[in-house]
C-alpha positions as CSV (number, residue, x, y, z in Angstrom):
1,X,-58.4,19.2,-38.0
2,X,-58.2,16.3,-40.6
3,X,-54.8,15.8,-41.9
4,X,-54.5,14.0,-45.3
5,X,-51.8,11.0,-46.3
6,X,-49.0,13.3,-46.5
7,X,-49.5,15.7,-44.1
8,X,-50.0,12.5,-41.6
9,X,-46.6,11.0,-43.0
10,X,-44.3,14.6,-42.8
11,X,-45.3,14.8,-39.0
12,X,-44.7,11.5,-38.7
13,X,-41.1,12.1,-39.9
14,X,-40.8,15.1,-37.8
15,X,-41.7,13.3,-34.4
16,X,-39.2,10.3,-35.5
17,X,-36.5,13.0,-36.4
18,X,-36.5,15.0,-33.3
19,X,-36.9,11.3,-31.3
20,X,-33.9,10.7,-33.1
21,X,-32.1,14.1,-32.5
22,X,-33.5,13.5,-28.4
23,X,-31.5,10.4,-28.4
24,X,-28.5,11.2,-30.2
25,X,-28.3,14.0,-27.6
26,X,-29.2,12.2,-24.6
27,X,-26.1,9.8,-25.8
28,X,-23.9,12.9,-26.2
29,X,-24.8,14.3,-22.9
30,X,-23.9,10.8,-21.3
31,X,-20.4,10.3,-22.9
32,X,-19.4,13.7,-21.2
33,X,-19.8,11.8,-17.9
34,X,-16.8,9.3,-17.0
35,X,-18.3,6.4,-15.2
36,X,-16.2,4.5,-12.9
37,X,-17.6,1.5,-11.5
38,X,-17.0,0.9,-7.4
39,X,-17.0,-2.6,-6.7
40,X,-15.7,-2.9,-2.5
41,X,-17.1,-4.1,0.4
42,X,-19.7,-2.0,2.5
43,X,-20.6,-4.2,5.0
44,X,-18.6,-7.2,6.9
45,X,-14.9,-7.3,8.3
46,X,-13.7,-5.7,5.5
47,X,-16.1,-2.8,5.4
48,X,-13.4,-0.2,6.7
49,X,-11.4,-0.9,3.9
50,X,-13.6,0.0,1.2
51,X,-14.6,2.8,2.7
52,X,-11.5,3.8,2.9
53,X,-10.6,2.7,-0.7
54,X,-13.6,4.8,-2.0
55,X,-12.7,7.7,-0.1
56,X,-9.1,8.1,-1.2
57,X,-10.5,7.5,-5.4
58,X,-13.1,10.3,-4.6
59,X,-10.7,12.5,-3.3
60,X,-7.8,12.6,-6.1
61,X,-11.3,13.3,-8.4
62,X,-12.3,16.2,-6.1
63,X,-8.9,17.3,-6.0
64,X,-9.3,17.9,-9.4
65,X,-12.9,19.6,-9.8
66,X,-14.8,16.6,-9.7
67,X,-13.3,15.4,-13.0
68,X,-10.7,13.0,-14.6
69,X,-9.3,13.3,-17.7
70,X,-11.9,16.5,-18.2
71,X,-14.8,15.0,-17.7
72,X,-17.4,14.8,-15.2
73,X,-17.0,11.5,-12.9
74,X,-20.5,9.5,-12.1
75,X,-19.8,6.8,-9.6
76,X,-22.0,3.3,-9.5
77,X,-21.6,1.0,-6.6
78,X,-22.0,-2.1,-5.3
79,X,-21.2,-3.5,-2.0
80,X,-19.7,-7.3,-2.9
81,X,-20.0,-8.5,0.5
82,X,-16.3,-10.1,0.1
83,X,-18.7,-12.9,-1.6
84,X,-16.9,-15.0,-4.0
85,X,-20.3,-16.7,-5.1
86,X,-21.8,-13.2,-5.6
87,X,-18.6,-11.5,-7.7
88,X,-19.5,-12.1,-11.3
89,X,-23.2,-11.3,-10.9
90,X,-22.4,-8.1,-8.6
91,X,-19.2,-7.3,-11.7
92,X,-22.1,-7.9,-14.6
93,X,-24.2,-5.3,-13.0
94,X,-22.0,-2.8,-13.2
95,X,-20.4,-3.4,-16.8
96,X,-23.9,-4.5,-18.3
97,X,-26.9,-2.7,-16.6
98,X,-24.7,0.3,-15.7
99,X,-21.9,0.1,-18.7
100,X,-19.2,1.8,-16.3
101,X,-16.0,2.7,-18.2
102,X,-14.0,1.8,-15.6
103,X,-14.6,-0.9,-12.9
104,X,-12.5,-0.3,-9.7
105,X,-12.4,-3.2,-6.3
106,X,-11.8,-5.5,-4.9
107,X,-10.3,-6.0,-1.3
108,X,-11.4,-9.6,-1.3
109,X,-8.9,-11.6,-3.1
110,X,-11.4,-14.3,-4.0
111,X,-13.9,-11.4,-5.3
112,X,-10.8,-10.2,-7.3
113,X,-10.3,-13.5,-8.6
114,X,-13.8,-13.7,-10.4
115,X,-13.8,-9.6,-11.1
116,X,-10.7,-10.2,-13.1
117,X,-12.7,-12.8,-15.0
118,X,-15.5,-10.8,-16.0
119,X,-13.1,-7.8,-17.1
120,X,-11.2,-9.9,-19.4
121,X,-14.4,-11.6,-21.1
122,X,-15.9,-8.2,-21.5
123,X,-13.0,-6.2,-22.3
124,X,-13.8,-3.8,-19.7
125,X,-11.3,-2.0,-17.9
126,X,-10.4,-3.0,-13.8
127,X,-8.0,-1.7,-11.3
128,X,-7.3,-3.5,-8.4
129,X,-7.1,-1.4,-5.4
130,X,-6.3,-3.7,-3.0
131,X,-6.6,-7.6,-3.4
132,X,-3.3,-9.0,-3.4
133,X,-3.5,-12.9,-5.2
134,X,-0.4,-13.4,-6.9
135,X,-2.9,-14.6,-9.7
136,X,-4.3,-11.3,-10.7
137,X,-0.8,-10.1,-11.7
138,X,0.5,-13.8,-12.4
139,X,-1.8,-16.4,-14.4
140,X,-4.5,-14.5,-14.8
141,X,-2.6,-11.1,-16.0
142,X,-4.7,-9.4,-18.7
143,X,-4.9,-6.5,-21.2
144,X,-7.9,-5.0,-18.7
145,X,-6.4,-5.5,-15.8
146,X,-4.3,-3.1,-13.8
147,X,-3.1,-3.0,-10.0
148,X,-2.5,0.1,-7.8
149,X,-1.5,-1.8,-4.6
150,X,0.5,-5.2,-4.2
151,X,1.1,-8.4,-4.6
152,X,1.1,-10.8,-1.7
153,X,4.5,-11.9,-2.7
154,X,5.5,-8.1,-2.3
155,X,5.3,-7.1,1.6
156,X,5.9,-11.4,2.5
157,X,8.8,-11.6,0.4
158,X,10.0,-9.2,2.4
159,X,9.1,-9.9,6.0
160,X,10.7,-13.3,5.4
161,X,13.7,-11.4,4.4
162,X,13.6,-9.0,7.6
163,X,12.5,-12.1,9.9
164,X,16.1,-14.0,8.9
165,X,18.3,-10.8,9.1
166,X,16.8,-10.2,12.5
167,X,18.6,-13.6,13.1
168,X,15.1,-15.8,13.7
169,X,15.7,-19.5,12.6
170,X,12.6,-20.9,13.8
171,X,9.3,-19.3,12.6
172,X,5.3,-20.4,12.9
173,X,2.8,-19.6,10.5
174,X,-0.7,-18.4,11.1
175,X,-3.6,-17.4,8.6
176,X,-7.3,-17.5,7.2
177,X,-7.2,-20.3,4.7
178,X,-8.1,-18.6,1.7
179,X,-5.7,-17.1,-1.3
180,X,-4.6,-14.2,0.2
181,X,-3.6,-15.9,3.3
182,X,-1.7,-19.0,1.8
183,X,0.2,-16.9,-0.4
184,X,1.4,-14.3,1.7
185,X,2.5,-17.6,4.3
186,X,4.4,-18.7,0.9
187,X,6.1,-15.6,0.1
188,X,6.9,-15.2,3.5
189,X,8.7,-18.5,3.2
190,X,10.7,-18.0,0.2
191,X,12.3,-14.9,1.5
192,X,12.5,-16.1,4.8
193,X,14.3,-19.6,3.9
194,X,16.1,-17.8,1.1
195,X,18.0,-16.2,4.6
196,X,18.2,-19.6,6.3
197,X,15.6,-19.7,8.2
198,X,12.9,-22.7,8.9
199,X,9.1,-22.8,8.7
200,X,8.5,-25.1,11.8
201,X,4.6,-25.1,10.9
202,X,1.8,-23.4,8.9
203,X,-1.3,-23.0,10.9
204,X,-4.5,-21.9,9.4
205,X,-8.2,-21.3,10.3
206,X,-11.5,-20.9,8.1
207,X,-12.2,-17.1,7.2
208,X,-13.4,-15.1,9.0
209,X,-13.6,-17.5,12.0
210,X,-11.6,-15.4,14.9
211,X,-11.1,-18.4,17.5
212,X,-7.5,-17.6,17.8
213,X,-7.2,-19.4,21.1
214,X,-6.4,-22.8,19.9
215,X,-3.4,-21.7,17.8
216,X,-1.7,-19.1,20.5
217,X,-1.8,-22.5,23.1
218,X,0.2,-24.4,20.6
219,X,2.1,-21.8,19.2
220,X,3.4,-21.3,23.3
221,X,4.3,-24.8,23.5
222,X,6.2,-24.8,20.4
223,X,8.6,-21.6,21.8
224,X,9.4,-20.8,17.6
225,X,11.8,-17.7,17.9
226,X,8.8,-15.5,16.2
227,X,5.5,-15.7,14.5
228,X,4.3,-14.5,11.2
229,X,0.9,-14.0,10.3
230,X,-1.4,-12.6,7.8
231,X,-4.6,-10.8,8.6
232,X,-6.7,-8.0,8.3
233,X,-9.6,-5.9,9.0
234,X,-11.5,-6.4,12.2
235,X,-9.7,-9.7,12.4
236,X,-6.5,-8.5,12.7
237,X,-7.8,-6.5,15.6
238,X,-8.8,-9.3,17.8
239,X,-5.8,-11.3,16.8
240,X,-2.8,-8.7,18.1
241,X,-5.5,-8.4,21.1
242,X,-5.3,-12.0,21.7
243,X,-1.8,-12.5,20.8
244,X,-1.1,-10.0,23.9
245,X,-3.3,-11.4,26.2
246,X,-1.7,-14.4,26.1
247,X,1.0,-12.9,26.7
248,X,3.3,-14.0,23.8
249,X,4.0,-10.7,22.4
250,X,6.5,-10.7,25.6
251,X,8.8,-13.5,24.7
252,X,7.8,-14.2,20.9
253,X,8.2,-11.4,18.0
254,X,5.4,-10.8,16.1
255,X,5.9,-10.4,12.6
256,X,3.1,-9.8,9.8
257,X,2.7,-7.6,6.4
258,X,1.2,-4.2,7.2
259,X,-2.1,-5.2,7.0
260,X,-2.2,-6.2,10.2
261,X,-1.9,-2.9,11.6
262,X,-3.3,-0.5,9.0
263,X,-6.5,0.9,9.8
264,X,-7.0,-1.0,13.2
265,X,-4.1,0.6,15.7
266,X,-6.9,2.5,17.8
267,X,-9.1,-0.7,17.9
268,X,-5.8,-2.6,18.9
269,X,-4.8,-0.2,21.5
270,X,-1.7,-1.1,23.7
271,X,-1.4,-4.4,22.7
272,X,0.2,-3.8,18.9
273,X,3.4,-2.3,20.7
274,X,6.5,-3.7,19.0
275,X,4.9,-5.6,16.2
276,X,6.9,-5.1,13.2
277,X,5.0,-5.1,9.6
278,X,6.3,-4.8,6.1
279,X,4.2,-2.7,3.8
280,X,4.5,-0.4,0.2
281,X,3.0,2.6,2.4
282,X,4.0,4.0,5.7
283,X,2.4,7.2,7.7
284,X,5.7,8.8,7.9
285,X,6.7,9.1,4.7
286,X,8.9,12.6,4.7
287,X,7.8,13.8,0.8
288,X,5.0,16.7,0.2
289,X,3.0,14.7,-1.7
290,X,2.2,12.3,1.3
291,X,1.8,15.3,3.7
292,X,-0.9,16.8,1.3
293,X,-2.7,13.8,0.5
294,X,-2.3,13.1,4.8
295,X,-4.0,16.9,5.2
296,X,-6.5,16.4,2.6
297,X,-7.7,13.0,3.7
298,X,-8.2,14.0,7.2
299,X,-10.0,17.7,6.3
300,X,-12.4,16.0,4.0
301,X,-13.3,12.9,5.6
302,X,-12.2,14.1,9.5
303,X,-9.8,11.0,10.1
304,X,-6.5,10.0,9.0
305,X,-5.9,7.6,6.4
306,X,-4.4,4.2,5.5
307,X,-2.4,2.1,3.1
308,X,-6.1,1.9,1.8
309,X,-7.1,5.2,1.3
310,X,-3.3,5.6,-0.7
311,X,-4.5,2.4,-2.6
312,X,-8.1,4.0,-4.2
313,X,-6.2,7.4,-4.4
314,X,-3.9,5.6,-7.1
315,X,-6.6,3.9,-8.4
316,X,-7.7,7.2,-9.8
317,X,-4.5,8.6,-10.5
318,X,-3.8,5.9,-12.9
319,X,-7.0,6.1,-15.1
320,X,-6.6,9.6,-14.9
321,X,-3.3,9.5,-16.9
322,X,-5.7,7.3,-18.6
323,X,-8.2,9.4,-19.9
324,X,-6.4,12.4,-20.2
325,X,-4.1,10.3,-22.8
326,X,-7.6,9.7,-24.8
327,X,-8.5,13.0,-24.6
328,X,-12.0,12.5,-22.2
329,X,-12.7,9.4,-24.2
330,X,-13.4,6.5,-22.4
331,X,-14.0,4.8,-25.7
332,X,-10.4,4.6,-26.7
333,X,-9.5,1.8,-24.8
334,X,-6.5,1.4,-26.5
335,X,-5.0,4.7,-26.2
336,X,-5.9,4.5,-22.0
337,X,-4.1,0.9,-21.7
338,X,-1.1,2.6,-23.2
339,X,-1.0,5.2,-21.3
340,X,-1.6,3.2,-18.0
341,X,0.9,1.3,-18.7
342,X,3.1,3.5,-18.9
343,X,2.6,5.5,-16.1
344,X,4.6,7.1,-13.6
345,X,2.9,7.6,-10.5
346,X,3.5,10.3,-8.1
347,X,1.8,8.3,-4.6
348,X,1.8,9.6,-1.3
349,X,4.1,6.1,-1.2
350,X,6.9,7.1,-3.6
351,X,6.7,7.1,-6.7
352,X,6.1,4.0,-8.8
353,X,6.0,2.2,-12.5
354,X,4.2,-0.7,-13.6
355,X,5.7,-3.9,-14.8
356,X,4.9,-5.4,-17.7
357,X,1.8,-7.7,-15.8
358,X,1.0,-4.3,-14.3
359,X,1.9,-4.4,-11.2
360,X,3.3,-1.3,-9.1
361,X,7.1,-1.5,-9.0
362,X,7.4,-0.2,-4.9
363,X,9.9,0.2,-1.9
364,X,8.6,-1.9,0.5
365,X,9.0,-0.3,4.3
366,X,9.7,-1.8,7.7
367,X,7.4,-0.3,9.7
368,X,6.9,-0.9,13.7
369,X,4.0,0.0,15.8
370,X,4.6,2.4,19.1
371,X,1.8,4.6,20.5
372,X,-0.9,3.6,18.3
373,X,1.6,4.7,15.3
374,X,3.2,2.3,12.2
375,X,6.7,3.8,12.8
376,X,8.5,3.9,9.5
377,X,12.1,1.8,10.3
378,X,13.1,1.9,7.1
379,X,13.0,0.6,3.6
380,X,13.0,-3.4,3.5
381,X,13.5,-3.6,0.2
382,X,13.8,-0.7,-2.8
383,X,11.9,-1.3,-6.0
384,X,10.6,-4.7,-5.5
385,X,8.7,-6.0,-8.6
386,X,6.5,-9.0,-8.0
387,X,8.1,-12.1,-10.3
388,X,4.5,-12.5,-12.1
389,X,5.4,-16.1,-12.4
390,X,2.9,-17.8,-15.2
391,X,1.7,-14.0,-16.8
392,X,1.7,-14.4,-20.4
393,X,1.2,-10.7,-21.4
């Protein structure tokens, strides 16, 4: 059948409109889907971690039907391969292919670094779940940028506090030499000369070299009164092995922030007996909310969890009170960085606040490891907010 001028034209104005009506529901369809951006490392020494990290996000949202703030969560990830040369391309991908609401990672402190960059020049949402630079918080504090785990300063600070009440006067340093390494040597230092105590020498080695031998022959011929170190990951495992097997962990205390021993106790074995670690999360924890979120973990992902898991579990908690403020909205930025801010967070660690550079407000605990177990000592320090030195928020 022939169809004249306007008969051609009225069908071509039907097709367009119900293109147009396809589309605008397509669009609708896709807001009702929160999309959270998971930026962590899936392969490499740090691949544990952001397993872990992903695990404990996905379980607060499964907790809670599958949804945050009432809406649907789709996840998009991207293993960053704790590359710094690879963060702001793998970060791009997710806020401009995939135009996530919400991008969530690093452990990497260098990834972080260049994350943080590419939130604030796109406006888009980031919580930290793990990487610790004093930057994010400090310099480079943002608008975007929120933090659900620590500062370096945090768990160093107060080690090197713990390390001079202990009565140590003499202390040697060892570390990777990247960010997270030199500043948690430097808040280590400030707390631990604050209690007149001396830094005989800072030690460091390339990441992720693990040719530890070197340092544990000088550190025995130096006889400091202890050792502080900073590592994590698989790294950490073959350090406390080392350490042992050189048989320093007999007459020398090792001190360290809990990273050290979180997540790699059954790797380390024996040898981790008696290290003592300062962290913002510790197994024991006597509240309900860390005995459900222990019994959750474990049923759902059939092992226990970490400082980690805690970490990605806030994560979500925090952009939950997010989105629920904006009503399922993930287009009122403004409304969700309010309510973030503002947040009081009920963690399997305590509870916690924000400060004003958004970072978590946290007892930090002394914890020491006996039979494969960080054995909660106490609390080093009660509410310890992170100075944020050069944040201009």
């Amino acid at each position: 059948m022939k169809l004249n001028h306007k008969q051609f034209l009225n069908k071509v104005t039907f097709a367009s409109l119900l293109l147009a009506v396809g589309s605008a529901m397509s669009g609708a369809y896709a807001s009702e889907k929160v999309k959270v951006g998971l930026m962590l490392p899936e392969t490499g020494t740090f691949a544990a971690l952001g397993t872990a990290i992903s695990n404990g996000f996905k379980l607060y949202v499964s907790e809670n039907g599958g949804k945050l703030g009432g809406k649907e969560v789709e996840y998009f990830q991207v293993d960053d391969e704790s590359d710094p040369a690879k963060a702001t391309e793998n970060a791009n991908k997710l806020i401009k292919r995939d135009k996530v609401d919400v991008l969530v990672g690093t452990v990497h402190s260098g990834v972080a670094l260049a994350m943080g960059k590419v939130s604030r020049d796109n406006k888009t949402l980031l919580i930290v779940p793990n990487a610790g630079a004093d930057e994010l918080t400090g310099p480079l504090c943002s608008p975007y940028l929120f933090r659900t785990s620590f500062s370096m300063w945090q768990p160093s600070f107060a080690m090197g506090k713990v390390a001079a009440e202990k009565g140590n006067k003499k202390v040697v340093t060892l570390t990777w030499n990247y960010a997270a390494g030199k500043e948690a040597v430097n808040g280590f230092k400030e707390g631990f000369e604050a209690g007149g105590g001396k830094v005989m020498k800072e030690m460091t080695l390339s990441f992720p070299n693990v040719e530890f031998q070197p340092f544990l022959t000088e550190i025995a011929s130096m006889k400091p009164d202890a050792v502080y170190v900073f590592f994590a990951g698989a790294g950490a495992a073959k350090f406390v092995k080392d350490y042992a097997a050189a048989g320093l962990n007999k007459t020398i205390p090792l001190y360290a922030t809990g990273f050290l021993t979180e997540g790699t106790l059954e790797a380390i074995g024996d040898a981790g007996d008696g290290v003592f670690t300062t962290l913002h999360y510790a197994d024991g924890i006597d509240s309900k909310v860390n005995k459900d979120f222990r019994t959750n973990y474990a049923k759902k992902y059939n092992m226990q969890p970490d400082v980690y898991a805690v970490q990605g579990y806030d994560a979500a908690q925090l952009y939950a009170v997010g989105i629920a403020a904006a009503g399922g909205d993930a287009s009122k930025q403004s409304v969700i960085i309010k309510a973030m801010q503002s947040a009081k967070i009920e963690s399997p660690r305590g509870s916690f606040t924000l400060s004003k550079a958004h970072n978590p407000i946290q007892n930090i605990y002394l914890r020491q490891v006996a039979n494969k177990e960080n054995k909660l000592i106490g609390v080093a320090v009660e509410a310890l907010a992170d100075p944020a030195r050069g944040c201009k928020l």
